[in-house]
LUMMISE-527982 format. One line per 3 residues: number of its first residue (from 0); their letters; for each residue x, y, z of C-alpha. Coordinates in Angstrom, 3 decimals, decimal comma. Layout:
NUM> A> X:Y:Z  ... .
! end
This chain:
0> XXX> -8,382:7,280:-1,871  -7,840:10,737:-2,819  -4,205:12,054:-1,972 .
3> XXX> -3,914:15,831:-1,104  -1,031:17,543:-2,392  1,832:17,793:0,077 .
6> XXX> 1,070:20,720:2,375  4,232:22,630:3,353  5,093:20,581:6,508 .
9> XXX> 5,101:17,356:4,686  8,198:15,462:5,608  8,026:12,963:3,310 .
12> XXX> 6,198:10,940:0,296  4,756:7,340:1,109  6,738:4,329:-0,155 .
15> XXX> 5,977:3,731:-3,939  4,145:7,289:-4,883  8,263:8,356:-5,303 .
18> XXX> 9,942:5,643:-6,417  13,353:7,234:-5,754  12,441:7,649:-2,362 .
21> XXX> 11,120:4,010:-1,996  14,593:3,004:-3,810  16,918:5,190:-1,390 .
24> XXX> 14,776:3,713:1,730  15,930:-0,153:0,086  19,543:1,212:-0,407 .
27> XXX> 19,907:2,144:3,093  18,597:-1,070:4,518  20,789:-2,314:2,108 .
30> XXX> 23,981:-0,571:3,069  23,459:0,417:6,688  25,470:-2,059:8,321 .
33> XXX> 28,800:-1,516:6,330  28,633:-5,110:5,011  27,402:-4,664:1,125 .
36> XXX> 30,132:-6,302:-1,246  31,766:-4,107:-3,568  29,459:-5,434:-6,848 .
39> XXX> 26,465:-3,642:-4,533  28,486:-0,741:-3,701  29,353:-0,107:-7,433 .
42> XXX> 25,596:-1,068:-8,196  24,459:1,675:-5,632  27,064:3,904:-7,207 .
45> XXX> 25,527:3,347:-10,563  21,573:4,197:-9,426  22,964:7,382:-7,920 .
48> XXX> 24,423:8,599:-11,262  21,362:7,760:-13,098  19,175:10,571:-11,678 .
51> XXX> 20,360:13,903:-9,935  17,144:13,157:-7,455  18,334:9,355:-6,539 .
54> XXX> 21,425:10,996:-4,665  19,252:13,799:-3,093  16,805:11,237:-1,646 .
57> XXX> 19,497:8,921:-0,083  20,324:11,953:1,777  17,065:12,926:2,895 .
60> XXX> 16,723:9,004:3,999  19,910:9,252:6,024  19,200:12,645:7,203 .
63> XXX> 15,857:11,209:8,675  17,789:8,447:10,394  20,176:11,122:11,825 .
66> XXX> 23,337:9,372:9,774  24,638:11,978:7,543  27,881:11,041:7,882 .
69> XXX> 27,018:7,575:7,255  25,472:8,965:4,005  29,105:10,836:3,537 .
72> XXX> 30,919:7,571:3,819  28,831:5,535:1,564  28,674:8,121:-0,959 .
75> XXX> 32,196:8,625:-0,679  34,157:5,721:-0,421  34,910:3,561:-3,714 .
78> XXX> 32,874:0,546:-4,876  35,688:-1,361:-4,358  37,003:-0,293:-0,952 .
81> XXX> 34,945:-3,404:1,227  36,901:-5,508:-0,842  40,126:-3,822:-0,833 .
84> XXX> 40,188:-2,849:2,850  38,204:-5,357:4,986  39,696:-3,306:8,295 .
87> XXX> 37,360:-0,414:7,600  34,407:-2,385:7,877  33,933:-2,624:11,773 .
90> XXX> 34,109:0,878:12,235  31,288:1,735:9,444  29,237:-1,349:11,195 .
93> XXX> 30,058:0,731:14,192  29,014:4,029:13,137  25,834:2,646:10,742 .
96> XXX> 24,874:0,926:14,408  24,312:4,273:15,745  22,928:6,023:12,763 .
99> XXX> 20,193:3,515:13,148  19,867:3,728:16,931  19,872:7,089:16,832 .
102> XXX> 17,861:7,639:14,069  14,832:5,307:14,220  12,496:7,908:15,769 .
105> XXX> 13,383:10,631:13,515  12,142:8,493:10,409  9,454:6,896:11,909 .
108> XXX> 7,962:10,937:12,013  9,194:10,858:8,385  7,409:7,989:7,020 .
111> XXX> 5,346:7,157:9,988  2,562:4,077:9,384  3,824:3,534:5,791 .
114> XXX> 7,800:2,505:6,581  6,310:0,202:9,560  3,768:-1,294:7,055 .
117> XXX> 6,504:-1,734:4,786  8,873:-3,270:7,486  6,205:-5,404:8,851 .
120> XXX> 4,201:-7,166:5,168  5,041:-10,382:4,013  3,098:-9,520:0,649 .
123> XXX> 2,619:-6,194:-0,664  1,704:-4,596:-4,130  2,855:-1,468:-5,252 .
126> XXX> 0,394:1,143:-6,550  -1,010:0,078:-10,054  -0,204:-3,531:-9,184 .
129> XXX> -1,896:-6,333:-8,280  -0,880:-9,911:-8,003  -2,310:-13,401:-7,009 .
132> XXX> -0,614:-15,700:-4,530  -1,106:-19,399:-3,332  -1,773:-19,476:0,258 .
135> XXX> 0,366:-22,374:2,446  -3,052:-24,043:2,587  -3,196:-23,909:-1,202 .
138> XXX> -6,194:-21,183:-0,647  -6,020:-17,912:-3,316  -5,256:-14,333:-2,365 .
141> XXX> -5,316:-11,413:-4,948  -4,031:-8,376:-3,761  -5,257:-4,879:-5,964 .
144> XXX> -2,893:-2,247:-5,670  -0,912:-0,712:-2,955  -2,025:-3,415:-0,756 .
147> XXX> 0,170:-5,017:2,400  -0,690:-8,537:4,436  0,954:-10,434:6,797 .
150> XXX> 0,396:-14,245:6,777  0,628:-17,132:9,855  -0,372:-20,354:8,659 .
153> XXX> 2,173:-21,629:11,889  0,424:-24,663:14,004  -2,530:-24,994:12,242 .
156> XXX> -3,734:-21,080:12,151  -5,190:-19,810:9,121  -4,599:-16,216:9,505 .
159> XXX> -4,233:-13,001:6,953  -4,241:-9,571:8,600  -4,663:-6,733:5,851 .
162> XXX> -2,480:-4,251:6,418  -3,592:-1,577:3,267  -5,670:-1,949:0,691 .
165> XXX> -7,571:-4,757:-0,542  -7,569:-8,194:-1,183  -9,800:-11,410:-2,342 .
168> XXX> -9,531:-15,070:-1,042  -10,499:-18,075:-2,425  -10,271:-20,125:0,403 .
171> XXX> -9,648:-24,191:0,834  -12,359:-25,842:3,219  -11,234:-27,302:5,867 .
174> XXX> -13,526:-26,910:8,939  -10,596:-28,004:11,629  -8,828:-25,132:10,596 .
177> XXX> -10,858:-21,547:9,966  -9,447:-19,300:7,802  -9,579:-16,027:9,268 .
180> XXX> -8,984:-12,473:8,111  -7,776:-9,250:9,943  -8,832:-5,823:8,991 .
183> XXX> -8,731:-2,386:10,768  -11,513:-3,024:13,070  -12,770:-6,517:12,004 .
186> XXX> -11,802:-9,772:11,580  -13,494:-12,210:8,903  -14,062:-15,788:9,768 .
189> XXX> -14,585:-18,800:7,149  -14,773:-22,288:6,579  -14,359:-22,260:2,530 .
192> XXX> -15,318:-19,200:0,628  -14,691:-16,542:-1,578  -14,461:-13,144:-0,155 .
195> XXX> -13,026:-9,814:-0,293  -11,836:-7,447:2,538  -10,780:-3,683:1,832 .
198> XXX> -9,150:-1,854:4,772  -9,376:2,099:4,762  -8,348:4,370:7,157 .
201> XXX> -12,038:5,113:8,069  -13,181:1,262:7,416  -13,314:-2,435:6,115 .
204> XXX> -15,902:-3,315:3,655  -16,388:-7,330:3,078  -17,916:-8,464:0,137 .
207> XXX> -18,614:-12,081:-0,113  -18,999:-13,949:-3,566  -19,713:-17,153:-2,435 .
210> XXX> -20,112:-19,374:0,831  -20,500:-18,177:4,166  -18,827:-16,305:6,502 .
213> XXX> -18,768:-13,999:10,037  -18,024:-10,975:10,749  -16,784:-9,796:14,423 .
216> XXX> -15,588:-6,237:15,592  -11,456:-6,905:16,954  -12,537:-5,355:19,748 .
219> XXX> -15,140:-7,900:20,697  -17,756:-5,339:21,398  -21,504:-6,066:19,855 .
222> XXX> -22,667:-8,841:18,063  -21,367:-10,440:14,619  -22,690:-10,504:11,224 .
225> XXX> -23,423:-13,465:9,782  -23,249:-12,772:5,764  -24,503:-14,854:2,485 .
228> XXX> -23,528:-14,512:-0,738  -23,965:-11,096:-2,339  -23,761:-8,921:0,494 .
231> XXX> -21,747:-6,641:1,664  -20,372:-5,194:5,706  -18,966:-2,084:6,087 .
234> XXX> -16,697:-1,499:9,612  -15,750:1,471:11,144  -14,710:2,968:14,601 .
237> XXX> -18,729:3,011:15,407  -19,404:-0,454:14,854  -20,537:-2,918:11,803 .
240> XXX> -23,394:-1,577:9,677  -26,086:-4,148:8,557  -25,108:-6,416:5,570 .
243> XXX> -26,618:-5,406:2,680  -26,740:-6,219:-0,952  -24,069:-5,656:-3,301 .
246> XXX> -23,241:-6,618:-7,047  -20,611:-8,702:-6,318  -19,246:-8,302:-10,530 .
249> XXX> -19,027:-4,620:-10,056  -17,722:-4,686:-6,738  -14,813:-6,890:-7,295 .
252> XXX> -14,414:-5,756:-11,049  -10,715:-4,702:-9,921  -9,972:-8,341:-10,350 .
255> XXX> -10,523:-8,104:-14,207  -8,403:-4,997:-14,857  -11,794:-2,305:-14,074 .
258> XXX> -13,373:-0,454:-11,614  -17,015:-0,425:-12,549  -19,336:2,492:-10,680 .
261> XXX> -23,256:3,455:-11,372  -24,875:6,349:-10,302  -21,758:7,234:-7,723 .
264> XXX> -20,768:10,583:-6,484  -17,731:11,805:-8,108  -15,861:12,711:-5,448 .
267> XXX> -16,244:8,822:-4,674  -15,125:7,596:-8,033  -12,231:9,935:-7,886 .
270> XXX> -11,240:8,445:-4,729  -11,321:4,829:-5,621  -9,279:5,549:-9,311 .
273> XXX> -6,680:7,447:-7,193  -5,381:4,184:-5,674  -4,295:3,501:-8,968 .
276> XXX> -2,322:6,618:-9,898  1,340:6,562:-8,662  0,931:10,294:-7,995 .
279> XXX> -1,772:12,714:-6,488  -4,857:13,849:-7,562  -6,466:16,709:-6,499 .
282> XXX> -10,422:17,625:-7,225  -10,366:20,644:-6,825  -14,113:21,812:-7,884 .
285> XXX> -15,202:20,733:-4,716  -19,007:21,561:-5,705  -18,677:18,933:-8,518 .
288> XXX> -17,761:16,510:-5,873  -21,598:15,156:-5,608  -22,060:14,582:-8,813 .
291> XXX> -23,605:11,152:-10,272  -21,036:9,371:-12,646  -21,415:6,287:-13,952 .
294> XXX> -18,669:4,025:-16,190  -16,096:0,838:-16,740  -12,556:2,507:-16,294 .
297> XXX> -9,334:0,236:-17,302  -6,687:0,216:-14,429  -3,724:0,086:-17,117 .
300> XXX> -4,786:3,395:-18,154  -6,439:5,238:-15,143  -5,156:8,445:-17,102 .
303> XXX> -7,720:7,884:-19,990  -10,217:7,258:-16,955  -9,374:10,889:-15,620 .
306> XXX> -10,046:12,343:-18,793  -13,387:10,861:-18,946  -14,536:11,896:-15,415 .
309> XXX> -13,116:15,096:-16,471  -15,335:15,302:-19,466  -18,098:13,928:-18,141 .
312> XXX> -18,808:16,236:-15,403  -17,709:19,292:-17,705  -14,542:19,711:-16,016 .
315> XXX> -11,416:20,222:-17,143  -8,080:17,919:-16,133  -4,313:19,358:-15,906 .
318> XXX> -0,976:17,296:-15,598  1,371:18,796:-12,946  5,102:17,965:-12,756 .
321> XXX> 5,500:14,994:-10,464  2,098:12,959:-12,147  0,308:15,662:-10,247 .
324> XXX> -3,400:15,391:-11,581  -6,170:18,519:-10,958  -9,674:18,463:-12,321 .
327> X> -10,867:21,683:-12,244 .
! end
């Protein structure tokens, strides 16, 4: 989706648009309870003198957690010090302990949904990733980028819930055992199937290759949608839409390295590259927004897909410090 640029208030970038802010958030994890070993202290000492910005954003990490003087201690003491003084450690433990008690609140406003989605996924892909993974039940999940799941497969469940993003499952039959999948508002049920489920912040849309499979609302309300092959759902707040056709090939082109649109409003096709780019883009002819487009655009290279867009609808497109995209 379409990322606006940060308006002043913005506390804080989500994990993996900055990756020095995703890195500090892994260093403090790492460090917070006064227990790293002196090879990861002179490690962290290392990634701080690589980049100006890596020190600045372990302090705006810490600062969020209320533990600057954590931050001054880590930063501070030697690489070698945990080994050489052993004594000192119980007090950091101590005072990390109440950094993070004290600051938990402060940088859940900072990072909000993202850090708990973070905190919480057993899979997740950063954005321009994807990756395929073998299911405990030998079934076959692809998630396309910045995309977050939690698995149980514990006494005999079969159950995904999608976090972000989007993913597609190949799934093993077994009819003892559904296979079910949990989206913002929906959850997908199976016996053996290939599917995909995209979670927005407005929707899911379902899109099912092959097989058979039901759709409920989580919230039990109104009846479910039983889909065939070559349909598609979409979810939201108000309720499941009717299923309706879809070509599956363009819909799950992701899968091949391409996002495939015809006759699709810009503004749309905008949206869906965005997911791709680590950092924002902004349309900012708003009238050009409607627009029909139509092409095949390679995910390595979502910047050559920019340009096209950008040509195509007679607009121009500018590179901002940061990866900062504008048509205009």
């Amino acid at each position: 989706m379409r990322r606006d640029p940060p308006s002043p208030d913005t506390t804080g970038p989500e994990p993996h648009d900055d990756p020095a802010a995703d890195q500090a958030l892994d260093w403090f994890l790492t460090l917070r309870d006064g227990t790293a070993d002196a090879a990861t202290r002179a490690e962290f000492a290392r990634w701080q003198a690589r980049d100006p910005r890596h020190a600045a954003e372990f302090r705006r990490v810490t600062a969020a957690w209320g533990a600057e003087s954590f931050a001054a201690a880590v930063q501070e003491l030697p690489a070698a010090a945990t080994a050489a003084a052993p004594r000192r450690r119980p007090m950091l433990r101590r005072m990390a302990g109440l950094a993070v008690a004290a600051g938990f609140a402060a940088l859940a406003l900072w990072q909000g949904p993202a850090l708990m989605i973070r905190l919480e996924a057993d899979h997740r892909t950063a954005t321009g990733e994807r990756t395929t993974l073998t299911l405990p039940d030998g079934s076959t999940m692809m998630l396309d980028t910045a995309s977050a799941v939690t698995v149980d497969f514990d006494g005999g469940r079969r159950l995904v819930t999608l976090l972000k993003g989007e993913a597609w499952f190949d799934v093993r039959h077994d009819p003892d055992h559904p296979f079910r999948v949990t989206g913002r508002f929906t959850t997908v049920t199976v016996l053996g199937t290939a599917f995909a489920v995209e979670a927005r912040d407005d929707r899911d849309e379902i899109v099912l290759e092959r097989g058979r499979v039901e759709v409920a609302r989580r919230d039990g309300l109104g009846a479910p949608v039983v889909m065939v092959p070559g349909q598609q759902v979409i979810a939201s707040a108000a309720g499941l839409d009717p299923a309706r056709p879809v070509d599956t090939s363009r819909a799950l082109a992701w899968r091949e390295g391409r996002l495939v649109f015809h006759d699709r409003p810009l503004g749309e096709v905008v949206d869906s590259l965005a997911r791709y780019h680590p950092g924002y883009v902004i349309l900012a002819d708003r009238e050009a927004a409607g627009l029909a487009v139509s092409g095949s655009y390679r995910l390595d290279d979502v910047g050559a897909g920019f340009a096209g867009l950008a040509d195509a609808a007679g607009l121009s497109l500018r590179t901002l410090p940061g990866g900062i995209l504008v048509l205009e």
